[in-house]
N, C-alpha and C positions, 0 to 999 in steps of 0.2 A: 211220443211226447218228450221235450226238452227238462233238461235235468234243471234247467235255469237260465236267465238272461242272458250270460257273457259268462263261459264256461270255462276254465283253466285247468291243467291237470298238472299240479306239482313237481310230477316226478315221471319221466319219461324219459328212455334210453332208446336214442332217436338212430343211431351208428348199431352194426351186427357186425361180429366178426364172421368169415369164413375160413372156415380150417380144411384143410385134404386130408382128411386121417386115411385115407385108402393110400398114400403112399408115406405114410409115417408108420412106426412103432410100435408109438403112444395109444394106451389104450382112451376110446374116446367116453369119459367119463368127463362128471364135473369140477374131478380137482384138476385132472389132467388140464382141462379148457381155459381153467382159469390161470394156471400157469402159461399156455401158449398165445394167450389174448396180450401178454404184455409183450410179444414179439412181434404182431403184428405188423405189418407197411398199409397206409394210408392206400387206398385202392386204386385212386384216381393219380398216383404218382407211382406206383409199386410194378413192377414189370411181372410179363405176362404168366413167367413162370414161378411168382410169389406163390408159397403154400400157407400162408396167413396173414391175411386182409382185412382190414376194417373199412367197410365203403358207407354212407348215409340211405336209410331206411327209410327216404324221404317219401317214395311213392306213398309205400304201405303208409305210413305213418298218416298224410294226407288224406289216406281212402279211409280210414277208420273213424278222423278228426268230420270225415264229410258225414259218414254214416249215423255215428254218436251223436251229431252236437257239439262239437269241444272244440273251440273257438280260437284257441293259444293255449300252447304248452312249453313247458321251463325243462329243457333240455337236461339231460342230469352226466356225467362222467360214468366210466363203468372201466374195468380193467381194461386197459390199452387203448381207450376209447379218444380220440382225438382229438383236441381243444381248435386244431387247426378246420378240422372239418365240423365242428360247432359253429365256429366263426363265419365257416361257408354259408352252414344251412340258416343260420340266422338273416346275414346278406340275403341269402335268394327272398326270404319270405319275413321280410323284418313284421308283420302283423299276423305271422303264426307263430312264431318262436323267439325264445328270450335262452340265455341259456348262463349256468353256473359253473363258473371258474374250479379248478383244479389245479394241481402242478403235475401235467401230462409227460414234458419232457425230463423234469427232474425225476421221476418217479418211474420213467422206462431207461433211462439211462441208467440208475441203481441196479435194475432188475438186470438189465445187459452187464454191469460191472464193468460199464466205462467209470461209472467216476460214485466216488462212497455218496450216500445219500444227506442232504443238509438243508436243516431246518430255512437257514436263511436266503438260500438260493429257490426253494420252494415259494418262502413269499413273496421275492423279486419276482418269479413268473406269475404268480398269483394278479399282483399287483400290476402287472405289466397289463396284463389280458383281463382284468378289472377298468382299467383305462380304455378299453375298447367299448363302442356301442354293444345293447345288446348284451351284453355281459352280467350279471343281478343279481350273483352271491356266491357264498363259497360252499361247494360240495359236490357230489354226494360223499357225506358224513367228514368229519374234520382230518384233513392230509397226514398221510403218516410216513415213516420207512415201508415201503412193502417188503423189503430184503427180511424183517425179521421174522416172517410165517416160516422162512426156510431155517433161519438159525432157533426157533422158535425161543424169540429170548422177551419174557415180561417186561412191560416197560414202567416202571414206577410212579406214581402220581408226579411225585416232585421233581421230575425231568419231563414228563407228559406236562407239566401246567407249566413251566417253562416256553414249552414249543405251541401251545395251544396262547398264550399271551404275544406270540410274533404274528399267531394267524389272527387274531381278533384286530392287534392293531391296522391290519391289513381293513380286513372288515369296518373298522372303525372310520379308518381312511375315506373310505370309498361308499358309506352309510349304506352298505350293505348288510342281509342275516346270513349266517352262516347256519352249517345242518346237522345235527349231532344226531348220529347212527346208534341207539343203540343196541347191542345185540348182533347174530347175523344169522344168515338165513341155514335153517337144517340141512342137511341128509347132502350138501355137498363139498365140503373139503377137510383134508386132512388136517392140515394146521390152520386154524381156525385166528382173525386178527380181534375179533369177540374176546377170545380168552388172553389175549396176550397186551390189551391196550385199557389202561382204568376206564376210560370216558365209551368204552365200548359195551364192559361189564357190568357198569354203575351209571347210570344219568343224570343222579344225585350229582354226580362232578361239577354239573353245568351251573350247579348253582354258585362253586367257587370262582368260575372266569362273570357269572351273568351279574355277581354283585361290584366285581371290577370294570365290567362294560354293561352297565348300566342299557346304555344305548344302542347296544346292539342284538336285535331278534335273532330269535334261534329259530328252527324250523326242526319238528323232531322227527325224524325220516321213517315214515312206516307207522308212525303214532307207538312204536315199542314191540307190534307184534311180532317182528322176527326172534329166530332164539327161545330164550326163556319169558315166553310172551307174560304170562301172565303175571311176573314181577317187573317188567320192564313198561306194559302199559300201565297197571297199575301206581307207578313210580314218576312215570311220564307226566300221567295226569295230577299225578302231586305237584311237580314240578308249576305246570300251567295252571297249576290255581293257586300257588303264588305268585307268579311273575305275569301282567297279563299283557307284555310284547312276548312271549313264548307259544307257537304254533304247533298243532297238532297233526299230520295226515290222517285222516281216516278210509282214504281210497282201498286200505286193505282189511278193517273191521268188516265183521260180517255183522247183520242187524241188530242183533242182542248188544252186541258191545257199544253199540253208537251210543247208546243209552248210558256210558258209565260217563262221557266227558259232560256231553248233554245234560244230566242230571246233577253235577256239578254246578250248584249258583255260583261258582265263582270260576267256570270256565263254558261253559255254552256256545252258542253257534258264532262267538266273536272268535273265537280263538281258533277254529277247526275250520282248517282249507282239504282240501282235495288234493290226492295224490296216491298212484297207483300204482308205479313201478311197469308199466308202460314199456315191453321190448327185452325185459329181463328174461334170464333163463329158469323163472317158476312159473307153476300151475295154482290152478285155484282145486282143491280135492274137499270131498263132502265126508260126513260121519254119521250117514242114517242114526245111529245107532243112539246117538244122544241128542237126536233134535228134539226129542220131549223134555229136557229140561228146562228149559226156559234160560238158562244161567250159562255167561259166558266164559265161565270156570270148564265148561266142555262142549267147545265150537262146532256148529253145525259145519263150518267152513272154515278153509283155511289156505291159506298162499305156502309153498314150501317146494322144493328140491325130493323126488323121491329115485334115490339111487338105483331101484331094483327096475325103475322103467327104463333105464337109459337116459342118454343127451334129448332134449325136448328140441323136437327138428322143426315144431311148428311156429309161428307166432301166434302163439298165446292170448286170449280173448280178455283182456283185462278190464277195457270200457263194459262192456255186455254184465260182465260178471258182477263188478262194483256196484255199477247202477241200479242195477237189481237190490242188492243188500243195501243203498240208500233208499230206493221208491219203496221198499219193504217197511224199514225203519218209518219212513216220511208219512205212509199212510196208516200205520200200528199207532203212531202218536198224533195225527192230523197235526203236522208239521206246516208252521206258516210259511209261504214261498218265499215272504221275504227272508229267513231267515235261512231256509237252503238258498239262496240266492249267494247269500254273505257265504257260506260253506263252500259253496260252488266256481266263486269264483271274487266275489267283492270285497272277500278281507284279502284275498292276494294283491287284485289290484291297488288297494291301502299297502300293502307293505312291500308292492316291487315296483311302484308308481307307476301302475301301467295304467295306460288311458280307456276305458272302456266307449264303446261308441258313443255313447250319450251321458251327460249327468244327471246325476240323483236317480238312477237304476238302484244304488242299494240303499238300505236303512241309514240313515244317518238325523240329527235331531239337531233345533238351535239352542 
């Protein structure tokens, strides 16, 4: 059975990198990975003897999108992840994929220490590659220095709202939403950009840029569970039930929790899109142990990095997994299809103007 009419998945990391650890070093763990993903060479350019590549996961991606139902997916950035080979996979299959700006070269250039990292040259690529087809918003989660996880140096509101007011006006420009991260995900790195950046810590931030750009949608990435989940969704859905262009994922709540946005009269199935993180290096792991509580203060399920297994060498079942935790949800509350329809995929198309095959597939009223 179809999750819905015209199915989107918000958040999907469509590029892998591959590393040789058999003739490096490093040991292969997840901090280690995440520092040699910003070295990568594009696959389809990189000679033959590259030891870290980033090529497009387009097969897989396609075999899963056939298998699932999922119609179109919004391409997302990931360390060292390509804007260049975003732009490809868009090209090939412009009615599978849409895909969200980053600042790729500015942001590996730092990491390499060709050149110091700058807010303004960031939104010049931004903007640049905002100007492209195909192109639909700014993220995954809002552009930083990546250089300071190694100096591990705090970034303070009032130079964060400084650099987060050049990314909006970008956003502004181009009447795009951009994606506020916040939190990050467990059990894989050392220096964490969670603890070191306001708008990562606190989501609460978003409300100081959302009452200067009014007109610009947020997208809150992961709906808050990564991290400190249960202050961060909690905080999230504060957020969306004031503002209501402010979007939620829930591709990563597990059943119980769908209940906490959903039960919100002031945020409901308008504001909650789909999105699952699609290609990333986590697992979905269970909690026998508390699924009789009913309460998602102690998750039967959950998405996370667990260090003690090693680098996840598979691709990760993320459609299969979610789906489940909505059809779960959908039939516990006899949920109307038209409004998993809007969740599923028709409040995306509303805010990335994407054409769905036919009109008046979602709810709408005169």
């Amino acid at each position: 059975m179809r999750m819905g009419r015209f199915v989107i998945d918000t958040h999907v990391h469509g590029q892998r990198v591959a590393v040789n650890f058999e003739n490096r070093e490093e040991k292969p763990d997840y901090a280690t990975l995440s520092k040699l993903m910003w070295q990568a060479e594009d696959a389809d350019q990189a000679d033959d003897d590259a030891e870290i590549v980033t090529y497009r996961n387009t097969d897989r991606l396609l075999y899963d999108m056939d298998l699932y139902g999922v119609d179109m997916v919004c391409l997302q950035p990931g360390f060292g992840f390509s804007d260049r080979l975003h732009g490809k996979m868009v090209e090939e299959h412009p009615d599978k994929f849409v895909a969200f700006a980053h600042p790729y070269e500015t942001n590996r250039k730092a990491v390499a220490g060709e050149e110091e990292w700058d807010i303004d040259r960031a939104c010049e690529e931004m903007d640049e590659r905002l100007s492209q087809d195909g192109f639909v918003g700014i993220g995954e989660m809002l552009p930083f220095d990546p250089t300071i996880t190694e100096r591990a140096e705090r970034i303070p509101w009032e130079e964060r709202h400084d650099q987060l007011r050049k990314i909006y006006d970008v956003a502004a420009k181009h009447d795009v939403p951009v994606r506020w991260h916040p939190g990050s995900v467990n059990g894989g790195y050392e220096r964490d950009p969670g603890t070191l950046l306001p708008d990562r810590r606190d989501i609460k931030y978003a409300i100081d840029l959302h009452l200067e750009y009014p007109e610009v949608p947020i997208i809150i990435d992961h709906g808050g569970v990564q991290g400190n989940w249960r202050k961060n969704v909690e905080e999230s859905c504060n957020v969306a039930a004031t503002y209501d262009n402010v979007y939620i994922e829930i591709g990563n709540y597990w059943s119980d929790l769908i209940k906490r946005p959903m039960n919100d009269p002031n945020i409901g199935p308008e504001q909650l899109i789909w999105g699952t993180d699609w290609g990333a290096s986590w697992i979905a792991t269970n909690n026998p142990a508390n699924r009789s509580t009913g309460e998602y203060d102690y998750p039967p399920q959950r998405w996370t990095q667990i260090k003690s297994r090693g680098l996840q060498a598979h691709q990760a079942d993320a459609w299969g997994t979610s789906m489940r935790q909505i059809d779960k949800y959908a039939r516990e509350v006899d949920l109307p299809a038209d409004d998993l329809n809007l969740i599923m995929g028709g409040n995306v198309c509303r805010l990335l103007d994407i054409d769905p095959p036919h009109k008046r597939l979602f709810p709408e009223y005169i």
